[in-house]
C-alpha positions as CSV (number, residue, x, y, z in Angstrom):
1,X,0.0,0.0,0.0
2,X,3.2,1.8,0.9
3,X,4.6,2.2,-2.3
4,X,1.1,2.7,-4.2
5,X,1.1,6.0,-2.0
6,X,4.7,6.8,-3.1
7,X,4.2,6.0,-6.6
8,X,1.1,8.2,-6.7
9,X,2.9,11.1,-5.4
10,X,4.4,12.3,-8.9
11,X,1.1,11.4,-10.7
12,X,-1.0,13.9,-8.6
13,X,1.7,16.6,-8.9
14,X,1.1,16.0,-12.5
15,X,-2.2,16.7,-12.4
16,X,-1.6,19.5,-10.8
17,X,-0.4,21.0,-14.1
18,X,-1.5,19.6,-16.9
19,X,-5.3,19.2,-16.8
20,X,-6.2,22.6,-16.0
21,X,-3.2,23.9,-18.0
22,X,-5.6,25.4,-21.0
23,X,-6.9,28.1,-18.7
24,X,-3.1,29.9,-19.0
25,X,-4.6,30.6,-22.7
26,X,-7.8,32.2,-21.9
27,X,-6.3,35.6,-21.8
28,X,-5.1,35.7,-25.0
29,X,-8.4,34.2,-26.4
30,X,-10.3,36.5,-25.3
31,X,-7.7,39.5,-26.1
32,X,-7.7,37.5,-30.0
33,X,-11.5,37.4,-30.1
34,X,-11.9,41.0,-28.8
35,X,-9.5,43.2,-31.1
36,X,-9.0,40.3,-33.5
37,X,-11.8,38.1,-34.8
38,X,-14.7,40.5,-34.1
39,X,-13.0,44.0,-36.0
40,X,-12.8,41.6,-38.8
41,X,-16.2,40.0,-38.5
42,X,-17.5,43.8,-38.1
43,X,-15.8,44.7,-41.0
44,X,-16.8,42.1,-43.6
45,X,-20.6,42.3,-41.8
46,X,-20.3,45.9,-43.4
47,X,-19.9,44.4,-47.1
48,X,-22.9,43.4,-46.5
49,X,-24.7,46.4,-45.6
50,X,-26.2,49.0,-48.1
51,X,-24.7,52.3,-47.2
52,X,-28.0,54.1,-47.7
53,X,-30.6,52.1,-46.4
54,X,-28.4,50.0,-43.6
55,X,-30.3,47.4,-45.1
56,X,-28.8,43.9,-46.2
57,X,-27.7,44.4,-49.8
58,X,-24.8,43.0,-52.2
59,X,-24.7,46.5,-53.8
60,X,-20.8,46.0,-52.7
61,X,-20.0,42.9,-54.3
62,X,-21.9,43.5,-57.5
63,X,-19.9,46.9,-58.2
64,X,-16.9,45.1,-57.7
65,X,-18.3,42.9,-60.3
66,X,-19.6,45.2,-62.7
67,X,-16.8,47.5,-62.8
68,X,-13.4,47.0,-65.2
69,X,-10.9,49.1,-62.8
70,X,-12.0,47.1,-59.9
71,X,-11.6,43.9,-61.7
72,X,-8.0,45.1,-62.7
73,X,-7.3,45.9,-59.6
74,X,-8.2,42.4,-58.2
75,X,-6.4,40.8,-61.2
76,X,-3.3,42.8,-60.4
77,X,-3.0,42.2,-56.9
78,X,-2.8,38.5,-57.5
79,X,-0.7,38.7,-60.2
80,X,2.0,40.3,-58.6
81,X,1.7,38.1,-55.2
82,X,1.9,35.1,-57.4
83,X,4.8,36.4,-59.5
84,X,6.4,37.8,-55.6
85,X,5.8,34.1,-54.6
86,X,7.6,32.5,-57.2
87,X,10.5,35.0,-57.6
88,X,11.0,34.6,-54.1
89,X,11.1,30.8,-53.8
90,X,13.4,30.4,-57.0
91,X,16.2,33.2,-54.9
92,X,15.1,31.5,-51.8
93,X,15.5,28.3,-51.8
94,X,19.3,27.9,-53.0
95,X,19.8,30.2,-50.1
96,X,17.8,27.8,-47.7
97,X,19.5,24.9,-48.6
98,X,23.0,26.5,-48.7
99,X,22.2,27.5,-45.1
100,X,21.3,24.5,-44.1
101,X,24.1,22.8,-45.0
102,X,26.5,24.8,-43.0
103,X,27.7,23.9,-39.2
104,X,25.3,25.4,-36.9
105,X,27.4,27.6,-35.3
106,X,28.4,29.2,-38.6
107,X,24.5,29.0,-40.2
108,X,23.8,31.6,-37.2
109,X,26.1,34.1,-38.1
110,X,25.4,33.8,-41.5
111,X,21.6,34.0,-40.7
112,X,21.9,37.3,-39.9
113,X,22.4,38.5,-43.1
114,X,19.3,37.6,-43.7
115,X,17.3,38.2,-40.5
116,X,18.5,42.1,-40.4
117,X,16.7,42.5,-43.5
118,X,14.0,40.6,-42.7
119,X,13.1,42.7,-39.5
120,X,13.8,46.2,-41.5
121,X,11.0,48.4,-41.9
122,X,9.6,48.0,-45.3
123,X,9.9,51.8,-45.3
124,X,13.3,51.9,-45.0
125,X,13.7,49.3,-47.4
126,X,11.6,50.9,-50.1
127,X,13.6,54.4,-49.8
128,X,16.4,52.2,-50.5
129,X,15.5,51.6,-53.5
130,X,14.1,54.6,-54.5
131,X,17.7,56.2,-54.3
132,X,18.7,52.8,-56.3
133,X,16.6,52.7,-59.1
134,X,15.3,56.7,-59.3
135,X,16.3,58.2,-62.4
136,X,19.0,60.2,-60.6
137,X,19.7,56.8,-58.4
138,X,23.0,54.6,-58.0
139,X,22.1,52.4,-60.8
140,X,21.4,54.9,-63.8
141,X,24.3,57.4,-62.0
142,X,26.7,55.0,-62.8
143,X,25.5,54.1,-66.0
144,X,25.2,57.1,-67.3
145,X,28.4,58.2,-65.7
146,X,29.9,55.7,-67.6
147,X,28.6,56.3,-70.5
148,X,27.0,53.2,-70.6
149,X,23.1,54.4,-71.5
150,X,22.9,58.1,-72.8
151,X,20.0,58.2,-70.6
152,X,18.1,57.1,-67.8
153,X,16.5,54.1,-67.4
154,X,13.2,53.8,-66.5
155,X,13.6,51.4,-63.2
156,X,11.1,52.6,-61.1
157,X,7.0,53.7,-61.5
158,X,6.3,50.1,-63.1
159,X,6.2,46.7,-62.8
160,X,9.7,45.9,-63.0
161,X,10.5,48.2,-59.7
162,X,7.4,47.1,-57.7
163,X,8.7,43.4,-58.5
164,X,12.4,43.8,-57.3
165,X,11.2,45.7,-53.9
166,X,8.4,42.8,-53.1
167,X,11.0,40.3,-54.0
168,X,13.6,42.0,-52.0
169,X,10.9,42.2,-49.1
170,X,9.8,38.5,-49.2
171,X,13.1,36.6,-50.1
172,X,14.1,36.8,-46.0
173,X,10.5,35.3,-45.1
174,X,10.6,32.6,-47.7
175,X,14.5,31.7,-46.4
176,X,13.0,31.6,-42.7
177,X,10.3,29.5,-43.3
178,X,11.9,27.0,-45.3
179,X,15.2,26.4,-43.2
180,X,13.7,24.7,-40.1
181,X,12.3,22.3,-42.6
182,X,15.4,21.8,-44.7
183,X,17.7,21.4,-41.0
184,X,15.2,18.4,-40.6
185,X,16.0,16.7,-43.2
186,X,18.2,13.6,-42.7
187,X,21.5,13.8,-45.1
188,X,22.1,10.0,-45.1
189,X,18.7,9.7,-47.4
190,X,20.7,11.3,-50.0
191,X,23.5,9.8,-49.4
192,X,21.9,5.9,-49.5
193,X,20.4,7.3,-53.0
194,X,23.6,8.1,-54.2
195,X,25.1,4.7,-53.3
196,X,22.0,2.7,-55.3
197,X,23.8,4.5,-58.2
198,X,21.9,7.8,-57.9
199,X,23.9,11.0,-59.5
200,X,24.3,13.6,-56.6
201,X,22.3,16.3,-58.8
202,X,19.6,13.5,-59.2
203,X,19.5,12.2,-55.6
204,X,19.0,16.0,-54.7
205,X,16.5,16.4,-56.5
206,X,14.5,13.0,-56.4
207,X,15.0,12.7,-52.2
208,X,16.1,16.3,-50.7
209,X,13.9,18.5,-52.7
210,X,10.9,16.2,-52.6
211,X,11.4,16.1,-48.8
212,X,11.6,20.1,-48.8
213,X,8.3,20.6,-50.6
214,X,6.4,21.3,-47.4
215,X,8.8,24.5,-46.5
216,X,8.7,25.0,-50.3
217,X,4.8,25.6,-50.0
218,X,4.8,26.8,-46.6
219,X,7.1,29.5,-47.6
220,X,4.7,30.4,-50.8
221,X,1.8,30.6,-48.9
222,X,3.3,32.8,-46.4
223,X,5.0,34.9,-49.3
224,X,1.6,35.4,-51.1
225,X,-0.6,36.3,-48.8
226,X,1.6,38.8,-47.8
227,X,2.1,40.0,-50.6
228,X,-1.8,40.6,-50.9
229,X,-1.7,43.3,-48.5
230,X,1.0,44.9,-49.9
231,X,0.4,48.4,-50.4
232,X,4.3,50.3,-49.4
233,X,6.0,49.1,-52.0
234,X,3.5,49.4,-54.8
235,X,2.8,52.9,-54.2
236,X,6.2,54.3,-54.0
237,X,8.2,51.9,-56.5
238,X,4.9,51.3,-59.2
239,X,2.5,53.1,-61.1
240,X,-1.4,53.3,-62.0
241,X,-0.8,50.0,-63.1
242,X,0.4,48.4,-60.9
243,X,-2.4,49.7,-58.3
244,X,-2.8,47.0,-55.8
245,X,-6.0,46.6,-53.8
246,X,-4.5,47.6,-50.1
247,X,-4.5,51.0,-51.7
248,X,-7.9,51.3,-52.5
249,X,-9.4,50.5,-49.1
250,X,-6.7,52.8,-47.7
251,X,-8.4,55.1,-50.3
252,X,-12.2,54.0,-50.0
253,X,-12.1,54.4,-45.7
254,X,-9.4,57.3,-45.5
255,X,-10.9,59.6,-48.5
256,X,-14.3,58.1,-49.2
257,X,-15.2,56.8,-45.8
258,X,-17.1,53.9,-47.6
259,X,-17.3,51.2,-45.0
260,X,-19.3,48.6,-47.3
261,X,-17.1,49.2,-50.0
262,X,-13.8,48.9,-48.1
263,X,-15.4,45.7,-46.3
264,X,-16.5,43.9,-49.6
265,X,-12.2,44.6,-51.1
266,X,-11.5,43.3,-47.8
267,X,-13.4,40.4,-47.7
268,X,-12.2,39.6,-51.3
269,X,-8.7,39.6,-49.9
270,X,-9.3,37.6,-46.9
271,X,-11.3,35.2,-49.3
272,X,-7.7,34.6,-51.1
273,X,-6.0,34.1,-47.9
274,X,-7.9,31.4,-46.4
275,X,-8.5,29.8,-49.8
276,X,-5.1,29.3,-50.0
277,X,-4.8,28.6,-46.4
278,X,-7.6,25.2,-46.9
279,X,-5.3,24.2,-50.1
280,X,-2.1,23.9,-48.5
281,X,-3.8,22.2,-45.6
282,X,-5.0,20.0,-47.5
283,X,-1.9,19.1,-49.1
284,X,1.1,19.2,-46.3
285,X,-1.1,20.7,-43.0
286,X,-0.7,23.6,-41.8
287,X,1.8,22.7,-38.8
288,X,5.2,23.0,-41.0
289,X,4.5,26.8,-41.4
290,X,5.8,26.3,-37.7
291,X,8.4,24.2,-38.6
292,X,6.4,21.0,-38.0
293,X,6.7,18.2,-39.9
294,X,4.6,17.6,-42.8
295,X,1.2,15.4,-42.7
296,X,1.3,12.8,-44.5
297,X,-2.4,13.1,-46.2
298,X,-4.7,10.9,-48.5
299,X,-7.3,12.4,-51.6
300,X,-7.2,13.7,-55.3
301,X,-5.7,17.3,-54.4
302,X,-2.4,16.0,-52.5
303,X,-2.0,13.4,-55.3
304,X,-2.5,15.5,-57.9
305,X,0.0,17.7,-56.3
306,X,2.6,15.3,-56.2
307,X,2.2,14.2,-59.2
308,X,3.0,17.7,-60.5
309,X,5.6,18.3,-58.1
310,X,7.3,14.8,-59.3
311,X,7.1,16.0,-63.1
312,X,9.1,19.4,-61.7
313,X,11.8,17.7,-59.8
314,X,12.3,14.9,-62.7
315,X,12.3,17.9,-65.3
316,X,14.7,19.6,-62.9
317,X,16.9,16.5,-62.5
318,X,17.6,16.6,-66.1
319,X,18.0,19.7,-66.7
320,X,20.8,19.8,-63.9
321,X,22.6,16.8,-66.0
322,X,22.8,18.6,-68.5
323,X,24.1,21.7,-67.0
324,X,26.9,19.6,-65.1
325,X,27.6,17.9,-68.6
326,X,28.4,21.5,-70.2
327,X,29.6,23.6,-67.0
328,X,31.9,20.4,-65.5
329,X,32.0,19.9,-61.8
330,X,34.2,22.5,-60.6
331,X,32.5,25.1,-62.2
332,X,29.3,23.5,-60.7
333,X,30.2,23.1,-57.1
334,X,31.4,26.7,-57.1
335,X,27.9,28.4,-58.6
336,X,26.1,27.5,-55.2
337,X,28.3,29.5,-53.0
338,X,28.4,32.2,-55.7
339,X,24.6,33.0,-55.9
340,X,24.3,32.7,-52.9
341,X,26.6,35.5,-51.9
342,X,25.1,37.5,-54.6
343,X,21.1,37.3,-52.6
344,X,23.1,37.7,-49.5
345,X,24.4,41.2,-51.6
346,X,20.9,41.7,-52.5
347,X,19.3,41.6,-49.7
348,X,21.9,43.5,-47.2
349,X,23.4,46.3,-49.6
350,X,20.4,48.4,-50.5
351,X,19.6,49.4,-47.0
352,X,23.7,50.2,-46.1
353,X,23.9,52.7,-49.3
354,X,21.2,54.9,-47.3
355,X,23.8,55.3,-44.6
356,X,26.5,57.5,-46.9
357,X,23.4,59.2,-48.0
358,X,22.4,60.2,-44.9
359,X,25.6,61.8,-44.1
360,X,25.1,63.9,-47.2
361,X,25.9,67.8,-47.2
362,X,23.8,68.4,-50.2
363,X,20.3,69.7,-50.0
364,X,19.4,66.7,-52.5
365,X,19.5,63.1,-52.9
366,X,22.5,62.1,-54.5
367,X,24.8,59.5,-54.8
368,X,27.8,59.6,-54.4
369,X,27.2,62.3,-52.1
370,X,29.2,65.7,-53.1
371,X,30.7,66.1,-49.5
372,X,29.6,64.8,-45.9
373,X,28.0,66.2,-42.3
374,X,25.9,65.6,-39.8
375,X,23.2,68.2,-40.8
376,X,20.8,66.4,-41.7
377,X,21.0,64.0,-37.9
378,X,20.8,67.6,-36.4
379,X,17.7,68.6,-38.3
380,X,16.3,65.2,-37.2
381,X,17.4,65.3,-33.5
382,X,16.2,69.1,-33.4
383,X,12.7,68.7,-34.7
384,X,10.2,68.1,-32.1
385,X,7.8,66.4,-34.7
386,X,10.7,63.7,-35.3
387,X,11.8,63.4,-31.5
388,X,8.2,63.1,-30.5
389,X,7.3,60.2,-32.7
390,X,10.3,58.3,-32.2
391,X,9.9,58.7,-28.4
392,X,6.4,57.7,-28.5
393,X,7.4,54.8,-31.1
394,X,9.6,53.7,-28.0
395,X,6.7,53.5,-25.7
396,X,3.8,52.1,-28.0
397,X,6.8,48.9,-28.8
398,X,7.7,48.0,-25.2
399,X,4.3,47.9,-24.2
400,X,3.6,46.1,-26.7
401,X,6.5,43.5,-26.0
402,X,5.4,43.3,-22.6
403,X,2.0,42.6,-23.4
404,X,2.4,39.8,-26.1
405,X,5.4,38.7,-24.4
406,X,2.9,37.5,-21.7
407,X,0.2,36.9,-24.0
408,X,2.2,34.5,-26.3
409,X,4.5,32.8,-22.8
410,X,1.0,31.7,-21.5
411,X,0.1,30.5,-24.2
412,X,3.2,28.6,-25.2
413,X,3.2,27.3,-21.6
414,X,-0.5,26.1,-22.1
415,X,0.1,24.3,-25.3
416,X,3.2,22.7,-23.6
417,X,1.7,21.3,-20.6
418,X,-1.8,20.4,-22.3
419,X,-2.2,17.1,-24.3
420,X,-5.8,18.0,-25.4
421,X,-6.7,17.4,-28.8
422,X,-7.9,21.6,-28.9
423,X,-4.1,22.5,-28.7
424,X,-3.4,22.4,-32.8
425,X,-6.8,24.5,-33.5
426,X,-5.6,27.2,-30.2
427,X,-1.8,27.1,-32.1
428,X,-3.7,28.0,-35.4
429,X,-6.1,30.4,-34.0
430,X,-2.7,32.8,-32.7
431,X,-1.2,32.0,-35.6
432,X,-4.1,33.6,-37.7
433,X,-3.1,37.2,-37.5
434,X,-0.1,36.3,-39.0
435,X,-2.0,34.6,-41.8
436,X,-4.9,37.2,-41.9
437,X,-3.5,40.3,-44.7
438,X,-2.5,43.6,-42.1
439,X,-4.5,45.6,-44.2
440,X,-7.8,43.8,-43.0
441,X,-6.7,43.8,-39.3
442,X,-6.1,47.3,-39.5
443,X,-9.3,48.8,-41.1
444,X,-11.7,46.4,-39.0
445,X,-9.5,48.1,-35.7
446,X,-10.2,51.5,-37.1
447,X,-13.7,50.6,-37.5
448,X,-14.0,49.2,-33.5
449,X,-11.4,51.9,-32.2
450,X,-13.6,55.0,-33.8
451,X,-16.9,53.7,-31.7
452,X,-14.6,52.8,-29.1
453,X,-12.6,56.3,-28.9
454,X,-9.3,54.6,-29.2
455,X,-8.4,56.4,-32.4
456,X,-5.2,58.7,-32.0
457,X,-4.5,56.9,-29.0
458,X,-1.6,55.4,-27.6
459,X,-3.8,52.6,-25.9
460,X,-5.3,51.9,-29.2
461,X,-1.9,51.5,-31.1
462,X,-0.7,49.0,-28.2
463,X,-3.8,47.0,-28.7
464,X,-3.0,47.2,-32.6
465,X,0.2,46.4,-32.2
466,X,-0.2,43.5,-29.9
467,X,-2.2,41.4,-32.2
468,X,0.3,40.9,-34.7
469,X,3.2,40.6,-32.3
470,X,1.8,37.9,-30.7
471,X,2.2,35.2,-33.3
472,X,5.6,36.2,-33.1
473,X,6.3,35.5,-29.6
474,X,4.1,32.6,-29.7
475,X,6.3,30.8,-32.1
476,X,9.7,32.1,-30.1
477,X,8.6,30.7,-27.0
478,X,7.2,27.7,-28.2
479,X,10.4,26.4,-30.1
480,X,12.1,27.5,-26.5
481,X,9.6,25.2,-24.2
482,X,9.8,21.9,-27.1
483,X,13.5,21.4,-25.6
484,X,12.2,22.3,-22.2
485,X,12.5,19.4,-19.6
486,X,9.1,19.3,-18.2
487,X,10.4,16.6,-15.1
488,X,11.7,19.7,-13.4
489,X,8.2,21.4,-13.4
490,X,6.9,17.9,-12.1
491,X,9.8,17.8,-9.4
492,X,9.3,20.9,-8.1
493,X,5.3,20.0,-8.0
494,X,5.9,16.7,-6.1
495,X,8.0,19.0,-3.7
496,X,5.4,21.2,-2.6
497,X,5.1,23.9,-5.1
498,X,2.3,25.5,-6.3
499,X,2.2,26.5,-10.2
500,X,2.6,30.0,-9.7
501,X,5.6,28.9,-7.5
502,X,6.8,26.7,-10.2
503,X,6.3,29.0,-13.2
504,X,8.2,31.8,-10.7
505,X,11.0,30.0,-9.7
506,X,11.7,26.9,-12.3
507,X,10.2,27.7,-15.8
508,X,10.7,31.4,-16.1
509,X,14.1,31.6,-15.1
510,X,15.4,28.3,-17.2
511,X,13.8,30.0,-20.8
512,X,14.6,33.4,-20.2
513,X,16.8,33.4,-23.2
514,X,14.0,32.7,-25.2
515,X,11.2,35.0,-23.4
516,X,14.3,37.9,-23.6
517,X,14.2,37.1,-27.8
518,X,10.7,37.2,-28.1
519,X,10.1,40.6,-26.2
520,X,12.7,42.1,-28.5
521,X,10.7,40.3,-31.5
522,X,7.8,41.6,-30.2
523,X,9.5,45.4,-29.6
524,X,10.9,45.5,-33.4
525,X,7.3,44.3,-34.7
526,X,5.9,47.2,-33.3
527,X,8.4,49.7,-34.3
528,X,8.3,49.1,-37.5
529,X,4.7,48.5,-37.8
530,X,3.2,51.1,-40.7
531,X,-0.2,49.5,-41.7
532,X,-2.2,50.5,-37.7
533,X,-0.1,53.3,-36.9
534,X,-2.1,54.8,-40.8
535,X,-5.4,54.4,-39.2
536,X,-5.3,53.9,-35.8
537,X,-2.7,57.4,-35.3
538,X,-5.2,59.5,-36.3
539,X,-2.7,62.0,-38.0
540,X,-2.0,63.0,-34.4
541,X,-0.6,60.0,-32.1
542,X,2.1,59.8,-35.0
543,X,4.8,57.0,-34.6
544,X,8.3,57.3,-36.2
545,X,7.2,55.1,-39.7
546,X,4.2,56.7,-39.8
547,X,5.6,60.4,-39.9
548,X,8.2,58.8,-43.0
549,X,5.0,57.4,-44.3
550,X,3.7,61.3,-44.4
551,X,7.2,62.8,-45.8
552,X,7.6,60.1,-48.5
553,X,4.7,60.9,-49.4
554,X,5.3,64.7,-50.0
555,X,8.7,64.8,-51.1
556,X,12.1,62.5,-50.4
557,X,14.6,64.7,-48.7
558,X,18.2,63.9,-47.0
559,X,16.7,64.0,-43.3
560,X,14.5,60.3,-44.4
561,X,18.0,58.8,-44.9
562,X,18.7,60.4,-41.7
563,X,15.9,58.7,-39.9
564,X,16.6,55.4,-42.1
565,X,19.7,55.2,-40.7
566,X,18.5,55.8,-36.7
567,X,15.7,53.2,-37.4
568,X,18.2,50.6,-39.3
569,X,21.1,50.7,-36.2
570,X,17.7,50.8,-33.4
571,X,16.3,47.4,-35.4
572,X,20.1,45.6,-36.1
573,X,20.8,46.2,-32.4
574,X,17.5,44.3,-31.0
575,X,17.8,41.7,-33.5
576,X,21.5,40.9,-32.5
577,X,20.3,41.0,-28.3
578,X,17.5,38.9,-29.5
579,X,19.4,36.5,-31.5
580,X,22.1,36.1,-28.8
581,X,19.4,35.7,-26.1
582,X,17.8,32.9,-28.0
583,X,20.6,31.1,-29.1
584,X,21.8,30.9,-25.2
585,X,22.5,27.9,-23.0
586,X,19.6,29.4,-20.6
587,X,17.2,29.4,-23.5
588,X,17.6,25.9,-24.9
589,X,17.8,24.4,-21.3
């Protein structure tokens, strides 16, 4: 009887924690359902709504239907997030598996060239290449300087500029999604194809890259419905063609203050998303957009997609003989390293040519600059517009760090300690406003916040703020607590401790490292963060992107490189802290 007493001692403690361990969620349900699910619901209720008469009425839906520029519009979004996907998978993906190939201690250094410009602002990243590919920009500069084109190009205001910034913007995203896949992947697969008497280039692409596919599609998803919402990019580096529809519900709520018509470009948008989000499902689940592993599925769509996918990797297998046949080994074991330095270029170049620009002493944007000085820091550091929003940037991010820091370390700890079958539909639902376009989160909030009187407040950009930094620090804190050794939580139960004991004094303290990465996540997503700040600010609670927002729009001038530069060294030095804490000893245990 003894020992049945003993033996139960562990089992109660365990019960202690996990049954009940759901509840550590609710807060961020309801917070999710509040300022997250119902804004959106709201919103596309509206599309629904007559304007006039308040009456039900699909008015909305059949003037998007009835009208060409609409149609266009529509047609154009999704042919440049499908072209964005692609580009950004075919630079991607080399990358990926380049980086995954490397010792770990050296794939983390080298990640950070890609994980700086990940986290930039896409503001910053768009003025980059506006001095790049302006008609007085590096590019036609030096051609024209040497002699090269007798005039310049046109690089910027079409299709072909709008395409390099998305690119440029996604390729980082793609390359983060697909690595944890590709680190998974065992190498002896290839190597036991290679010694049945497959080629290497043919064992690559018959094993590795069929085993890759679900980061491959992960990563497109991702990249495309992103790219749905884009509106930065297109309306700086494109022109009236390549009008994307983010820009006309900025236009129809900001200018027109048409709800129903905003709501029904918004529910078209959404519509995209989650069709694409149900396809991919179906085919590899959603769990390896985490960095889960792919499930295995039966039916039509994931055979048909195979099937396809086969036809592309044997196509691709051939096509690599041949190129080895012409090009000879050497030459082919040296391309891999080469491109890949060249995205690395790509991708981390633009935003450092901003810095010699900010140091300019001309009154215009120029490169090279004619002489150098710090005027144009002065102007920024002496303006109370500039100092204001960047202090109140400050406060609105660490706020918000601290609240989906919590948010997202509950939630994490929930998941963790909980073996319900709810736990992969609670991981989706907090991953949704990652999945869910900006643009739709952000006009629904506007919507809530105006009958709330949370617009040009700082509480209302916190709230903003905090729903899409929480999928960040979801994932961060979840990959922390799968290497966490839940014995000690049950030792320190069977001890005597109660959970808030526990949590206090074991669990907290061990992944630090990893709640330390995901409040600087968090911090940086909220600094950056353009799409709220445009309606939620009001014009009056301005943040620092959102005043660049304002002066891009009027007119480019030295003191934006200026501010490029403060918000480039602010964003590289909480990504290297973040990094560091993460890749501690405390974090992984």
């Amino acid at each position: 009887m003894s020992a049945v007493k003993i033996g139960s001692a562990p089992a109660r403690a365990m019960s202690r924690l996990r049954p009940n361990a759901l509840w550590l969620a609710a807060p961020g349900l309801l917070f999710l359902a509040v300022f997250f699910v119902w804004p959106v619901a709201q919103l596309l209720g509206l599309s629904a709504v007559d304007p006039d008469s308040g009456a039900l009425s699909a008015s909305s839906y059949q003037r998007i239907a009835a009208t060409d520029v609409y149609l266009r519009v529509l047609g154009i979004t999704f042919r440049i997030a499908g072209w964005t996907a692609l580009w950004s998978l075919l630079v991607a993906y080399p990358l990926a598996y380049w980086l995954a190939r490397l010792p770990d201690m050296f794939r983390g250094r080298m990640l950070l060239f890609v994980m700086v410009p990940f986290w930039t602002s896409y503001l910053v990243k768009t003025f980059a290449w506006m001095l790049i590919l302006g008609r007085t920009g590096v590019i036609n500069s030096l051609l024209t300087g040497a002699g090269v084109a007798d005039q310049p190009l046109s690089l910027i205001n079409n299709q072909f500029g709008v395409m390099v910034g998305m690119v440029h913007a996604m390729v980082p995203l793609a390359v983060m999604t697909m690595l944890p896949v590709m680190t998974g992947i065992d190498r002896r697969l290839v190597q036991a194809a290679q010694t049945l008497g497959a080629a290497p280039v043919r064992a690559f692409w018959l094993v590795y890259f069929k085993l890759s596919l679900p980061g491959v599609a992960a990563a497109g998803l991702l990249v495309f419905i992103s790219s749905l919402g884009f509106f930065i990019v297109p309306a700086f580096l494109g022109g009236r063609q390549e009008t994307m529809l983010a820009q006309l519900i900025i236009t129809q709520v900001q200018e027109l203050l048409n709800w129903s018509f905003a709501g029904a470009l918004s529910a078209m948008m959404l519509a995209a998303a989650l069709v694409s989000c149900v396809v991919y499902d179906r085919v590899f689940g959603l769990s390896t957009i985490a960095g889960g592993a792919a499930q295995v599925g039966t039916g039509r769509i994931r055979d048909l997609g195979l099937a396809i996918l086969s036809v592309v990797a044997g196509a691709a297998a051939k096509l690599a003989d041949v190129v080895r046949a012409v090009l000879g080994k050497t030459i082919c074991a040296r391309l891999l390293p080469g491109f890949c330095w060249l995205v690395i270029a790509f991708l981390v170049l633009p935003t450092l040519l901003v810095i010699p620009i900010a140091f300019t002493s001309s009154q215009f944007l120029q490169f090279p600059p004619p002489g150098y000085g710090l005027s144009w820091f002065e102007t920024y550091f002496s303006s109370p517009l500039w100092i204001q929003a960047t202090i109140r940037s400050f406060i609105v991010a660490f706020v918000t760090a601290l609240a989906a820091t919590a948010i997202g370390g509950f939630t994490a700890l929930a998941l963790a300690n909980s073996r319900t079958r709810w736990g992969g539909l609670i991981f989706a639902f907090f991953l949704a406003p990652m999945i869910v376009p900006r643009i739709v989160i952000a006009v629904g909030l506007f919507y809530l916040f105006a009958r709330m009187g949370l617009i040009a407040t700082d509480v209302g950009l916190v709230i903003g703020h905090t729903v899409l930094a929480i999928p960040f620090t979801l994932v961060t804190i979840a990959a922390v607590l799968k290497t966490y050794d839940q014995r000690l939580d049950q030792a320190a139960a069977t001890l005597g401790a109660n959970r808030v004991r526990t949590l206090t004094g074991i669990t907290i303290p061990l992944v630090k490292g990893g709640l330390v990465a995901a409040f600087l996540f968090a911090f940086i997503t909220s600094f950056d963060e353009l799409t709220i700040a445009i309606f939620v600010s009001g014009g009056i609670k301005t943040t620092l992107p959102k005043q660049m927002w304002d002066d891009m729009i009027l007119q480019l001038n030295p003191t934006l490189a200026a501010v490029s530069v403060v918000v480039l060294v602010i964003v590289t030095a909480m990504l290297l802290v973040a990094e560091r804490f993460r890749s501690s000893p405390s974090s992984r245990s």
